[in-house]
C-alpha positions as a Python dict, from the first residue, in 0.01 Angstrom:
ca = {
    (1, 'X'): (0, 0, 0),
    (2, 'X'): (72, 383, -63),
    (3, 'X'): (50, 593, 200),
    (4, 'X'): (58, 950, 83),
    (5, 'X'): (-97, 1277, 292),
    (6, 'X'): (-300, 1322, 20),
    (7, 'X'): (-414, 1146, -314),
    (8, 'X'): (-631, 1299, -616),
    (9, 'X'): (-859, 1087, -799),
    (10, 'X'): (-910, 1223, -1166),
    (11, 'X'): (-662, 1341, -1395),
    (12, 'X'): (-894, 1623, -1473),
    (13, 'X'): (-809, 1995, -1486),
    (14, 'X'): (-906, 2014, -1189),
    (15, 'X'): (-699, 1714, -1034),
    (16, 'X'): (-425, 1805, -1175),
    (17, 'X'): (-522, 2186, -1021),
    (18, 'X'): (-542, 1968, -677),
    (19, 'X'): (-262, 1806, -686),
    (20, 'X'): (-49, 2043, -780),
    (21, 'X'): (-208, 2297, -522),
    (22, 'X'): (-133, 2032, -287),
    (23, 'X'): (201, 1942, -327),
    (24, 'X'): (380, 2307, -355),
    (25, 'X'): (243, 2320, -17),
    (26, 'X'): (500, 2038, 28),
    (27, 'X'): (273, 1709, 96),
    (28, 'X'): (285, 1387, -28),
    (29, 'X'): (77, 1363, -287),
    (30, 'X'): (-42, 1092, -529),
    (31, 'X'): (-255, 1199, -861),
    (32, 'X'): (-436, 887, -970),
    (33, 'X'): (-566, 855, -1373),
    (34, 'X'): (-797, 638, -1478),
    (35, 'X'): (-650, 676, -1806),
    (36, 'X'): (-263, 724, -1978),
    (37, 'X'): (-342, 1132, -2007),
    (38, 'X'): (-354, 1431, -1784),
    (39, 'X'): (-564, 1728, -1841),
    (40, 'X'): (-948, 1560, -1862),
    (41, 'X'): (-1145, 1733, -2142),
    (42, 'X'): (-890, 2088, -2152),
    (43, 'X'): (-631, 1830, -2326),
    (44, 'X'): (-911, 1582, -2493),
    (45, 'X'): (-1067, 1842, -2771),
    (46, 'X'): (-1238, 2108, -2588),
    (47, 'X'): (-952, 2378, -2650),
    (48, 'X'): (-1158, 2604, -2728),
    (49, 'X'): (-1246, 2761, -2331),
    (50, 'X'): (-1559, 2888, -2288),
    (51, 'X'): (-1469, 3180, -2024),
    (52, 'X'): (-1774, 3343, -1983),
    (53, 'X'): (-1678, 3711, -1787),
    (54, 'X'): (-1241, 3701, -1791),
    (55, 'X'): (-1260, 3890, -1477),
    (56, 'X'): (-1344, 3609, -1224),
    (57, 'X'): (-1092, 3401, -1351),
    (58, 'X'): (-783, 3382, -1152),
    (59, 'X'): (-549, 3123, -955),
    (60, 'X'): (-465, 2854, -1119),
    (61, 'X'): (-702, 2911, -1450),
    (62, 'X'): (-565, 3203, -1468),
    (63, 'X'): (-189, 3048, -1412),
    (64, 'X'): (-304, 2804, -1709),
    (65, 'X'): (-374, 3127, -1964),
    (66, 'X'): (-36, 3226, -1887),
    (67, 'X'): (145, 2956, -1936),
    (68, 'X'): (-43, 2860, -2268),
    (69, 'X'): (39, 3256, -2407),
    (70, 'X'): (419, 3148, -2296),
    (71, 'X'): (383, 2849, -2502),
    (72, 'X'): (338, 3050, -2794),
    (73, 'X'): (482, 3370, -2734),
    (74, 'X'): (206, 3598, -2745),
    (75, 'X'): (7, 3783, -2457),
    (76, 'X'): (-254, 3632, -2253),
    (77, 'X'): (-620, 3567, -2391),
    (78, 'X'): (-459, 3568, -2758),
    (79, 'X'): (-597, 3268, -2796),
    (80, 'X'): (-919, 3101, -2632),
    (81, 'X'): (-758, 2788, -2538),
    (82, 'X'): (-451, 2587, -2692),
    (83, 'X'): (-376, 2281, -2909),
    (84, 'X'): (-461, 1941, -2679),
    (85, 'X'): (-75, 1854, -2673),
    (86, 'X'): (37, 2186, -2561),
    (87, 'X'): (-248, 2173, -2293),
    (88, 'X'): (-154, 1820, -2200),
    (89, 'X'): (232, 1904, -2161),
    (90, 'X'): (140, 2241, -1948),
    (91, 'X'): (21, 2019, -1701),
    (92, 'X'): (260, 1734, -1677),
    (93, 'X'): (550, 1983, -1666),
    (94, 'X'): (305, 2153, -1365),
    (95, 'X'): (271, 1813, -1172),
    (96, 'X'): (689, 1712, -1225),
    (97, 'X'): (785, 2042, -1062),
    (98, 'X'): (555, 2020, -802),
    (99, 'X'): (715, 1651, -711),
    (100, 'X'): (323, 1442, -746),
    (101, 'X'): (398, 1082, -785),
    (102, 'X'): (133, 1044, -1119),
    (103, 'X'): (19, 672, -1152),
    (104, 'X'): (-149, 609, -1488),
    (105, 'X'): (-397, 341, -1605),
    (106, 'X'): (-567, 344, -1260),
    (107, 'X'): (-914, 306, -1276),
    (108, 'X'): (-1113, 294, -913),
    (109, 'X'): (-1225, -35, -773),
    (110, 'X'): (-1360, 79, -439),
    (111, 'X'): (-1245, 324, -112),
    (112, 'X'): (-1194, 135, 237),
    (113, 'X'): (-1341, 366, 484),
    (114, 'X'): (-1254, 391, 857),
    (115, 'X'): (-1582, 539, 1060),
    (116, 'X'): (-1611, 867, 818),
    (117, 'X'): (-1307, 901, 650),
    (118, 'X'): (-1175, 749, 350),
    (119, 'X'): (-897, 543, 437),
    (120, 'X'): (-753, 391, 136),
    (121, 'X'): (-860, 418, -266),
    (122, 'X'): (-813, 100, -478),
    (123, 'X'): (-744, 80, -799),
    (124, 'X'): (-624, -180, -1040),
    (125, 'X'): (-237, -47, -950),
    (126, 'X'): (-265, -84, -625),
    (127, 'X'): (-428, 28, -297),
    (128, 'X'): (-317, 450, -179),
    (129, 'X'): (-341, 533, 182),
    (130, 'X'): (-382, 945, 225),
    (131, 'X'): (-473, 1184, 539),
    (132, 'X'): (-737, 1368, 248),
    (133, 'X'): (-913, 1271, -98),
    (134, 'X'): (-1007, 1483, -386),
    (135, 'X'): (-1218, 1318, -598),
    (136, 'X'): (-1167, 1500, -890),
    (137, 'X'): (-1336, 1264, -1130),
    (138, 'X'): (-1648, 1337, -1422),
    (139, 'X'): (-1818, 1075, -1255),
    (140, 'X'): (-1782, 1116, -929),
    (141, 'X'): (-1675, 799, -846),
    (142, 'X'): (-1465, 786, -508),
    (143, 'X'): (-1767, 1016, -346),
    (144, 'X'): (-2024, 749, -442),
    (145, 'X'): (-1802, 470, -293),
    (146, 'X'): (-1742, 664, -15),
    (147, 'X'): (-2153, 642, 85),
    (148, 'X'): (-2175, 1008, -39),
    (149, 'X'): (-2524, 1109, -109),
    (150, 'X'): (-2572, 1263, -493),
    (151, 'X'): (-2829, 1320, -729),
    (152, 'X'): (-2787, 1200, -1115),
    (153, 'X'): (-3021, 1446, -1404),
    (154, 'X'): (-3261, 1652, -1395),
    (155, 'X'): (-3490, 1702, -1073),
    (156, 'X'): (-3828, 1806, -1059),
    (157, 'X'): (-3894, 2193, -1090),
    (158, 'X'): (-4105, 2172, -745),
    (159, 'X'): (-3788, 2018, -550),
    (160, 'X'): (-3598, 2379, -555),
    (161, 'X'): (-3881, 2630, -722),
    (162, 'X'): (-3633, 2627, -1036),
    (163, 'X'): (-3767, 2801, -1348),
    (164, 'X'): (-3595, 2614, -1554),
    (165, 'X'): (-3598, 2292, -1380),
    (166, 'X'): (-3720, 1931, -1528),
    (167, 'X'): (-3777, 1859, -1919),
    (168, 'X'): (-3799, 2123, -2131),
    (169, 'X'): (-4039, 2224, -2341),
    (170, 'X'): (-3972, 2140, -2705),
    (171, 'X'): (-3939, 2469, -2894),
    (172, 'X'): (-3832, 2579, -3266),
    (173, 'X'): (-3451, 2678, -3295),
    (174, 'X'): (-3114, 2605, -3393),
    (175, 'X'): (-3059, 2326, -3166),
    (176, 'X'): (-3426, 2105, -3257),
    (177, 'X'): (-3539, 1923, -3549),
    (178, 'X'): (-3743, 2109, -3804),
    (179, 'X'): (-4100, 1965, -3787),
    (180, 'X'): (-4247, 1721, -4031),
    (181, 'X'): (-3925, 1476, -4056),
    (182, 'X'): (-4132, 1147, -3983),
    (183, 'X'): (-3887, 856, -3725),
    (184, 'X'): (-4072, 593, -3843),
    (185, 'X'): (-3893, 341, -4115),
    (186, 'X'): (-4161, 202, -4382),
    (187, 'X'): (-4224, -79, -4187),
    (188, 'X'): (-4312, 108, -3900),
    (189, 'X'): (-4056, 48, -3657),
    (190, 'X'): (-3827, 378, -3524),
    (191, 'X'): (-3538, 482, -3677),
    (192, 'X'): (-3178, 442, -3550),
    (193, 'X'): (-3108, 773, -3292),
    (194, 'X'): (-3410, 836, -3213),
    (195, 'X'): (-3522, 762, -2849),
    (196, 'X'): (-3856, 555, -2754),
    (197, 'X'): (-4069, 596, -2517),
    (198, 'X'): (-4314, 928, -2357),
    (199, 'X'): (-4086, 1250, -2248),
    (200, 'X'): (-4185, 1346, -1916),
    (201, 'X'): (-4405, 1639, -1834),
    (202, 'X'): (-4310, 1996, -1887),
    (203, 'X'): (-4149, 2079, -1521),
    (204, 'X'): (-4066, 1747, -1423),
    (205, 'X'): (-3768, 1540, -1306),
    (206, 'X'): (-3661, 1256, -1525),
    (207, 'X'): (-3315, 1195, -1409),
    (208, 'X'): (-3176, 1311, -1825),
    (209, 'X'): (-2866, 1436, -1842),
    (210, 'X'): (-2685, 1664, -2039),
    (211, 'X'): (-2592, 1483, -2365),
    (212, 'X'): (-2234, 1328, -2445),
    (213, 'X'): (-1971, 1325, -2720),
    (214, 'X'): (-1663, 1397, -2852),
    (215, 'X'): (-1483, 1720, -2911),
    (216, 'X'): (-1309, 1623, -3214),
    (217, 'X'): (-997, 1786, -3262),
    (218, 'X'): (-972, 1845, -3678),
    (219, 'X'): (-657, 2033, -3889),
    (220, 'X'): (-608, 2149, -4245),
    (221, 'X'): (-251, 2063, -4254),
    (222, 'X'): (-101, 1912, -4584),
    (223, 'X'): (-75, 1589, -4300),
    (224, 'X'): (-395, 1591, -4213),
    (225, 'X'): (-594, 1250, -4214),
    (226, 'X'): (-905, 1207, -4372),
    (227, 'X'): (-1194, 1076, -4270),
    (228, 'X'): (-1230, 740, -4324),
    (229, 'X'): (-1510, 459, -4276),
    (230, 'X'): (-1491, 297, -3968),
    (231, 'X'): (-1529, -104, -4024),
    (232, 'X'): (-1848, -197, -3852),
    (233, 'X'): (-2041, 161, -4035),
    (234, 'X'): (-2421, 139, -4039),
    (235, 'X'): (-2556, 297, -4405),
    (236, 'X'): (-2893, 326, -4223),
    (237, 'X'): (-2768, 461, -3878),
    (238, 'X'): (-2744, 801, -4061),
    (239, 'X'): (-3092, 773, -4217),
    (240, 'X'): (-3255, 1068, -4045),
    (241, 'X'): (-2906, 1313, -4124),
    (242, 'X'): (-3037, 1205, -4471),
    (243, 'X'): (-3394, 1304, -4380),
    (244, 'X'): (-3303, 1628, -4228),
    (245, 'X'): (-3082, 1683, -4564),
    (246, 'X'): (-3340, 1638, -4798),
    (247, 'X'): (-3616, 1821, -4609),
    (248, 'X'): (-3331, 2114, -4609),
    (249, 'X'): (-3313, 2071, -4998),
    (250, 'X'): (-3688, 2101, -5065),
    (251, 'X'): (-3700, 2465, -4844),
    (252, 'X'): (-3390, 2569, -5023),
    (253, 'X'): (-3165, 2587, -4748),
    (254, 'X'): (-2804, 2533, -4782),
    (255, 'X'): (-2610, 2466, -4475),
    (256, 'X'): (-2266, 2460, -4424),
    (257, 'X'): (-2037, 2229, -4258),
    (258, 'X'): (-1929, 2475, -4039),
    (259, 'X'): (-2233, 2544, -3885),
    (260, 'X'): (-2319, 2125, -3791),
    (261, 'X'): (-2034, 2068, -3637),
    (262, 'X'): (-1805, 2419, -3615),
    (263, 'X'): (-1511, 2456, -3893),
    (264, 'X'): (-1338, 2777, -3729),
    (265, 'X'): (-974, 2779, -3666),
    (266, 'X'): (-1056, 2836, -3346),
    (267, 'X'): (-725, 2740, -3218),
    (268, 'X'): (-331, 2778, -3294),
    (269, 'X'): (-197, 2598, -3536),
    (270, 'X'): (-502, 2609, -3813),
    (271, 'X'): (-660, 2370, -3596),
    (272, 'X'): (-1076, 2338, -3432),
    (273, 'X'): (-1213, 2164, -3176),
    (274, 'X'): (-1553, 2034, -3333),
    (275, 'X'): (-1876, 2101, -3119),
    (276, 'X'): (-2238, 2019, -3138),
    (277, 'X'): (-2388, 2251, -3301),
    (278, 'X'): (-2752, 2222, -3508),
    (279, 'X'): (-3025, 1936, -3401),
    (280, 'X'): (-2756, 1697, -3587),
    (281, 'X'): (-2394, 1617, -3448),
    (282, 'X'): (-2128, 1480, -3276),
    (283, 'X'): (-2372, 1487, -2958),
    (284, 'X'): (-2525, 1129, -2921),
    (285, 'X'): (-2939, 1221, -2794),
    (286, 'X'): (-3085, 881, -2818),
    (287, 'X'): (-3039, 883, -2429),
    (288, 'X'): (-2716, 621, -2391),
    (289, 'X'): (-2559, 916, -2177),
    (290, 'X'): (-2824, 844, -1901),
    (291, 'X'): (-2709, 535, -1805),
    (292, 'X'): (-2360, 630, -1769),
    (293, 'X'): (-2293, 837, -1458),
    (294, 'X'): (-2435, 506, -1227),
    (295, 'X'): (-2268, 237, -1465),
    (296, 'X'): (-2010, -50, -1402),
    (297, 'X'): (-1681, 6, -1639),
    (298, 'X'): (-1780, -259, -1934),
    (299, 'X'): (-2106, -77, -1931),
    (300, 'X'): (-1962, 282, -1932),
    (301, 'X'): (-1710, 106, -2159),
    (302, 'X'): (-2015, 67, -2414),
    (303, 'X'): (-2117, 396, -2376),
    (304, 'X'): (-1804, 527, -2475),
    (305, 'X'): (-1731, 333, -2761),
    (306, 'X'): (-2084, 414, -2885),
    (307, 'X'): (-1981, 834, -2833),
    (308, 'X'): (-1653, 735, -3037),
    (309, 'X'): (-1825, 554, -3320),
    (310, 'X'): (-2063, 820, -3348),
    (311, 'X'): (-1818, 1085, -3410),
    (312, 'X'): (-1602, 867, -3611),
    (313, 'X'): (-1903, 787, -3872),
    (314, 'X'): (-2070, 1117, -3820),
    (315, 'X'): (-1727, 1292, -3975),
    (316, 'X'): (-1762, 1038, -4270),
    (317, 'X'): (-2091, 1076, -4333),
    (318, 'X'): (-2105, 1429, -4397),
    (319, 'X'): (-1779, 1392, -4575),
    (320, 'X'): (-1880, 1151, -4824),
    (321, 'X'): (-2269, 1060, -4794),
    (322, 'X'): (-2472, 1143, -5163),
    (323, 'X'): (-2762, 1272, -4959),
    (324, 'X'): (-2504, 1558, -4832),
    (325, 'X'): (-2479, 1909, -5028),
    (326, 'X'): (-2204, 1901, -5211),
    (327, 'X'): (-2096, 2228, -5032),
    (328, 'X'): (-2106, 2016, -4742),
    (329, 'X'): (-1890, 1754, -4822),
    (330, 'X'): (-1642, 1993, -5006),
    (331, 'X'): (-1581, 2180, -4704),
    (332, 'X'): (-1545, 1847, -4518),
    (333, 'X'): (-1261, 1786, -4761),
    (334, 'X'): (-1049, 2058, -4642),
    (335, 'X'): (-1026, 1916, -4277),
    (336, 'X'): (-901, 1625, -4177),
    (337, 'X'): (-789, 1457, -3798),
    (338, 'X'): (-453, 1615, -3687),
    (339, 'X'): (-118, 1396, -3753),
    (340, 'X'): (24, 1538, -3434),
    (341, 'X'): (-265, 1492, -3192),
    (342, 'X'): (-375, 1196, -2999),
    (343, 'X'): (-172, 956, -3171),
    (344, 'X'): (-191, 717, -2935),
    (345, 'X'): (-600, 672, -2964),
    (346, 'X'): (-590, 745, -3374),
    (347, 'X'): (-581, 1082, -3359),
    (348, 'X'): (-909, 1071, -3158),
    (349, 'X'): (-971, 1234, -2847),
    (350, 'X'): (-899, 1035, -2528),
    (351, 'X'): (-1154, 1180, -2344),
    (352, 'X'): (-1534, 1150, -2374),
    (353, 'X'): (-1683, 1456, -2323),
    (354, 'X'): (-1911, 1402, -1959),
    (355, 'X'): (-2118, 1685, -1956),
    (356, 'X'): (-2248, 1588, -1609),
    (357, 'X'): (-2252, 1250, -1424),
    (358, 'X'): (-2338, 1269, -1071),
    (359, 'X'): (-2355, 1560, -844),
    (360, 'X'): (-2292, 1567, -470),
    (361, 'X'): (-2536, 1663, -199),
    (362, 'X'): (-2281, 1854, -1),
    (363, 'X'): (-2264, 2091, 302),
    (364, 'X'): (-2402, 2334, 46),
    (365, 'X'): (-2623, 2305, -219),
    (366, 'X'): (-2621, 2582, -533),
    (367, 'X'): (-2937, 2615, -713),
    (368, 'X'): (-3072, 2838, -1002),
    (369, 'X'): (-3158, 3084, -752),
    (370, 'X'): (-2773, 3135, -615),
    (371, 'X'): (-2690, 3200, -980),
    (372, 'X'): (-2957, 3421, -1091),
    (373, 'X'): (-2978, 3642, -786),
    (374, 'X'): (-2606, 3594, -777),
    (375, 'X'): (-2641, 3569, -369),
    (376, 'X'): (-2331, 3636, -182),
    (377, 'X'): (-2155, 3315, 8),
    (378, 'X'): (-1942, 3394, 293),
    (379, 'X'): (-1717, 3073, 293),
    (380, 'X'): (-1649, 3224, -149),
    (381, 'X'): (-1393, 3032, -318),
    (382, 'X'): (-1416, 3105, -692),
    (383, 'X'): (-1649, 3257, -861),
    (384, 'X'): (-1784, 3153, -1226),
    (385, 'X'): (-1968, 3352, -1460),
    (386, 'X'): (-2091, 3165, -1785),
    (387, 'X'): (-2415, 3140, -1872),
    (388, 'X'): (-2700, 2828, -1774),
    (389, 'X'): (-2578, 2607, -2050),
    (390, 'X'): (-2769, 2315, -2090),
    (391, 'X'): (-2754, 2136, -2379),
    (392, 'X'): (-2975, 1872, -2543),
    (393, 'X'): (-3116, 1607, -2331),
    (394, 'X'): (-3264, 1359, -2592),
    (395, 'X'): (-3384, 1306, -2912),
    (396, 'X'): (-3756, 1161, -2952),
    (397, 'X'): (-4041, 1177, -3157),
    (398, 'X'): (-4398, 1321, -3072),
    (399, 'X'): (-4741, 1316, -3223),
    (400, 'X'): (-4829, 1634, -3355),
    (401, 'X'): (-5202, 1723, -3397),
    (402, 'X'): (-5200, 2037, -3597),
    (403, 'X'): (-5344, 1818, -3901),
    (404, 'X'): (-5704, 1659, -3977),
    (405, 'X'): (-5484, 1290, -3885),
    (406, 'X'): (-5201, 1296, -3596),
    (407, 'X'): (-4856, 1311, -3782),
    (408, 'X'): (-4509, 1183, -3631),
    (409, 'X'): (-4185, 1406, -3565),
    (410, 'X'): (-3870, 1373, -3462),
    (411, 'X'): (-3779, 1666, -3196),
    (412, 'X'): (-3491, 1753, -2961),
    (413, 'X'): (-3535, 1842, -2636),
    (414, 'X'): (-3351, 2023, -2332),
    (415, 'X'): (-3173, 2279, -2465),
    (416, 'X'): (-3122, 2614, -2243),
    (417, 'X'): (-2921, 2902, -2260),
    (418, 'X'): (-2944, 3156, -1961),
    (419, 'X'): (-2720, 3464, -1894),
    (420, 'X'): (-2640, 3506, -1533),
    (421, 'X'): (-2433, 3780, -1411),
    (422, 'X'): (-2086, 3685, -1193),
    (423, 'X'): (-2136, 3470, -881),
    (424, 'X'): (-1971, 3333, -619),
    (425, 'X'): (-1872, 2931, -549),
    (426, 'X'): (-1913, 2866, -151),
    (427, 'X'): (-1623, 2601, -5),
    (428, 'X'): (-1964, 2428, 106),
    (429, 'X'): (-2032, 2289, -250),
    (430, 'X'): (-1685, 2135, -258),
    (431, 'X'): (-1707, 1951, 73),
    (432, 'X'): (-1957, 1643, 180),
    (433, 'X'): (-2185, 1646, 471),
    (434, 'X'): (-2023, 1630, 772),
    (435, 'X'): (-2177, 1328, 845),
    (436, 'X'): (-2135, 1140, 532),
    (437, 'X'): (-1747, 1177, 469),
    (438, 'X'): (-1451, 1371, 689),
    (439, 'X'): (-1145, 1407, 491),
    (440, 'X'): (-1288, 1440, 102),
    (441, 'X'): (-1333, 1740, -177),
    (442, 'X'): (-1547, 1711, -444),
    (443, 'X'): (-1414, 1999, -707),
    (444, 'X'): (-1595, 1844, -1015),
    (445, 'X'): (-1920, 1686, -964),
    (446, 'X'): (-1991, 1992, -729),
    (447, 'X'): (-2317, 2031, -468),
    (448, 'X'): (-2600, 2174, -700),
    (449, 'X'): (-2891, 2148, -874),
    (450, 'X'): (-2898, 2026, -1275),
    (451, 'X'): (-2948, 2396, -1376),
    (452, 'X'): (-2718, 2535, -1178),
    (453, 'X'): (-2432, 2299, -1244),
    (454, 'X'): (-2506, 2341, -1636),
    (455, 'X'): (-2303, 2695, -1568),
    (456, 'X'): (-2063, 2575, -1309),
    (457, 'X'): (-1938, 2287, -1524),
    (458, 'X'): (-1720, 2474, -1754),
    (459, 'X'): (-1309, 2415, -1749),
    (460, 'X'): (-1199, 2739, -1576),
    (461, 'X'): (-1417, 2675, -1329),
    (462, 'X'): (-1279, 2322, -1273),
    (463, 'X'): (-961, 2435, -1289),
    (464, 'X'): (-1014, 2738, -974),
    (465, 'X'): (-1211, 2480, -811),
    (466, 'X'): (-968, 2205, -819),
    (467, 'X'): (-675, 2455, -691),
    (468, 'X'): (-906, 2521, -345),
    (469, 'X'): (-975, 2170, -304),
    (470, 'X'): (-625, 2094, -292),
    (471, 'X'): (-543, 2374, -49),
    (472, 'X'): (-846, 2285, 157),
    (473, 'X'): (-747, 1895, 116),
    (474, 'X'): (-383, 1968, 221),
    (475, 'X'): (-486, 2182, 511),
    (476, 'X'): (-723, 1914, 651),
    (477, 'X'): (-436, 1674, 593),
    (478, 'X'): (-146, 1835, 780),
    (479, 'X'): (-406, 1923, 1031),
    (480, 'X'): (-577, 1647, 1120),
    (481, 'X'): (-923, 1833, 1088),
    (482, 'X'): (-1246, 1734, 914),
    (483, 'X'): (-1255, 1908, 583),
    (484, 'X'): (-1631, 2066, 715),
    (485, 'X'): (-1344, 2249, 988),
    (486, 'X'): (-1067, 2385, 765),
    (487, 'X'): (-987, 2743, 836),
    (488, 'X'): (-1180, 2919, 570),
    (489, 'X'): (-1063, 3239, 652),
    (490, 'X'): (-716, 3134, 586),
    (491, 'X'): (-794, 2916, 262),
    (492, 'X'): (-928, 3253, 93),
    (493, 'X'): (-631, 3457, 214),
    (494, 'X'): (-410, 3176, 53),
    (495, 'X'): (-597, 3158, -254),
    (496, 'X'): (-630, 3543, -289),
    (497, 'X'): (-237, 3564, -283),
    (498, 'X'): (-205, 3327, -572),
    (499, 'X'): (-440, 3525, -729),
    (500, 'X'): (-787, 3405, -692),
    (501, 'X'): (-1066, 3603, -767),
    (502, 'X'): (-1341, 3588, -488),
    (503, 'X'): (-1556, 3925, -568),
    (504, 'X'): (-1555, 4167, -782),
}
């Protein structure tokens, strides 16, 4: 066994914010990854930041901007975020200064627990012994082992008095299916990605979550490599992007690639990070996602490899499918996956973007309101500013009644977008109920509500929220305290001097 003062689970942002934090304070400290990378979704596609208001970030985010404008020699916020391998070697040069023992390719088993501490995390490379845990995981696993109560999708909008609580209501946009494209096959039965089965009522809890996928990572280089078909592709998997084609054809609308799944060189290098954009993209809606958060690994394994597939044959689709414009699949043609990215997963991102997974029922719990009325929290230790983002739940099909007979349609639900002015993140949303669990943070799957979480869960804020948790977690450990009796004032004095933003 390990023993360490403290060990992060999650090679996240944020755990590698924590452990880092952690160790310059000079403690023993372990970073476990599930996987072989460091860095979570900042190095796995999603280079492109979304920041929200630049003014609340600071710490260790702000440390990050710094050293990725060093990286390429200009001045901070020149670019929104950097290429994944630049991200990923920020951080492992970050946790080899700071002295954190890094163990790779270890994936949770279970915790041992001792009364209401943690005592030990184990993992398929071994069992690791620590005074404090950050679980710093998407998923939340070591607080769920630990007995720590959490709540998984959307709740009810009666269980907080949140506006914007429960399923949606399905409205025209952007991000939902035009009406009249039938999800029926001839013979009746549904087509592939579209979900079965009622939506819940307008306003109610139905435990969906956010939808998943990759942030695909795509270059024009002369290297680049095209997008190929994946053995095992399904012609009639991509029969309603044919649908939703053709229907565009007959209104004379002309799309472009950029807009389905985002073509701007977004980041250095002549590179993009590809995001779901439209009712149609790399975003998997059939509902898969919801089983994840709560699965066993060969069933989150599944789910994965589904998300991967998806993008993989989505890319080729649009690249080469008759039923897609022409302009379409010409503009495809000028991107390809980057040569010097990810070579190690075929230039694929390692990291499945997990939206949201569980979320702890902590000393604290953030809802809408906190956000909205931007209420002031006394125990502040980051603040976050970007907007309710919630992004498609599921894609179903509904009978529609605005005909002499009832008439089938595909629609997308869940979308939300919400501006909320600055507010602050309380140290109470980071730390378990005292009774629950002693000597554990939670930076990532924080204490709040589905709506309020859909704003919290952006990078920057990981990354601020990771670098208190491993202050907080190394103060608990040297100390001996629970981590519900750290010395808040003197956590925000620490965090202020490294530059933490905790009002404006």
């Amino acid at each position: 066994m390990r023993q360490a003062e403290v060990v992060v689970y999650g090679a996240t942002s944020a755990g590698v914010c924590a452990a880092v934090a952690a160790a310059r304070r000079g403690l023993d400290t372990v970073l476990l990854g599930p996987g072989r990378h460091v860095g979570g979704m900042t190095s796995g596609g999603l280079g492109y930041t979304d920041i929200g208001d630049a003014r609340v970030l600071g710490g260790m985010a702000a440390e990050f901007r710094r050293a990725v404008a060093d990286a390429y020699g200009v001045a901070p916020g020149h670019y929104a975020g950097p290429e994944p391998h630049v991200a990923e070697a920020i951080f492992l040069s970050w946790l080899d200064a700071a002295g954190v023992e890094v163990v790779f390719d270890a994936p949770l088993r279970t915790v041992v627990t001792s009364g209401d501490r943690v005592y030990s995390a184990v993992t398929h490379r071994g069992d690791f012994a620590a005074g404090a845990f950050v679980d710093a995981s998407y998923e939340g696993d070591v607080l769920a082992a630990a007995g720590v109560g959490y709540r998984v999708g959307r709740e009810d909008r009666s269980l907080h008095g949140e506006r914007f609580a429960g399923r949606r209501e399905v409205v025209p946009g952007m991000h939902n299916f035009p009406s009249w494209i039938s999800p029926f096959r001839a013979d009746g039965t549904l087509l592939p990605q579209v979900a079965d089965g009622p939506m819940a009522e307008v306003g109610e809890g139905d435990g969906g979550v956010m939808s998943y996928g990759y942030r695909v990572c795509m270059s024009t280089a002369a290297d680049r490599i095209p997008f190929e078909r994946r053995p095992g592709y399904d012609e009639e998997h991509w029969e309603l992007g044919r649908r939703l084609f053709r229907h565009w054809r007959e209104r004379g609308i002309e799309p472009r690639a950029g807009r389905l799944v985002g073509l701007e060189p977004n980041l250095p290098g002549g590179k993009c990070d590809g995001n779901s954009l439209g009712p149609f993209s790399l975003s998997v809606l059939d509902r898969s996602a919801w089983a994840y958060p709560d699965a066993g690994p060969a069933e989150r394994e599944r789910i994965r490899l589904h998300h991967l597939h998806h993008a993989q044959d989505l890319l080729y689709f649009l690249a080469h499918d008759p039923e897609v414009p022409a302009a379409v699949r010409a503009e495809l043609g000028l991107w390809g996956l980057p040569a010097d990215e990810f070579a190690d997963t075929g230039h694929l991102p390692h990291q499945l973007y997990v939206r949201e997974a569980r979320r702890m029922l902590g000393s604290k719990h953030l809802t809408e309101h906190d956000l909205v009325q931007g209420r002031p929290q006394e125990d502040v230790i980051a603040m976050g500013s970007y907007h309710l983002d919630v992004r498609e739940v599921q894609r179903t099909w509904r009978w529609v009644y605005e005909h002499p007979d009832p008439v089938p349609m595909v629609v997308t639900e869940g979308y939300l977008s919400v501006g909320v002015a600055p507010y602050q993140i309380p140290y109470g949303a980071i730390v378990p109920r005292r009774e629950e669990c002693a000597n554990l943070v939670v930076p990532v799957c924080v204490s709040a509500s589905h709506v309020a979480f859909s704003s919290i869960r952006m990078e920057v804020q990981y990354q601020m929220l990771g670098h208190a948790a491993g202050l907080a977690a190394a103060q608990a450990a040297g100390s001996g305290k629970a981590v519900q009796d750290v010395d808040v004032a003197a956590l925000q004095e620490e965090l202020v001097a490294a530059g933490q933003v905790l009002s404006l």
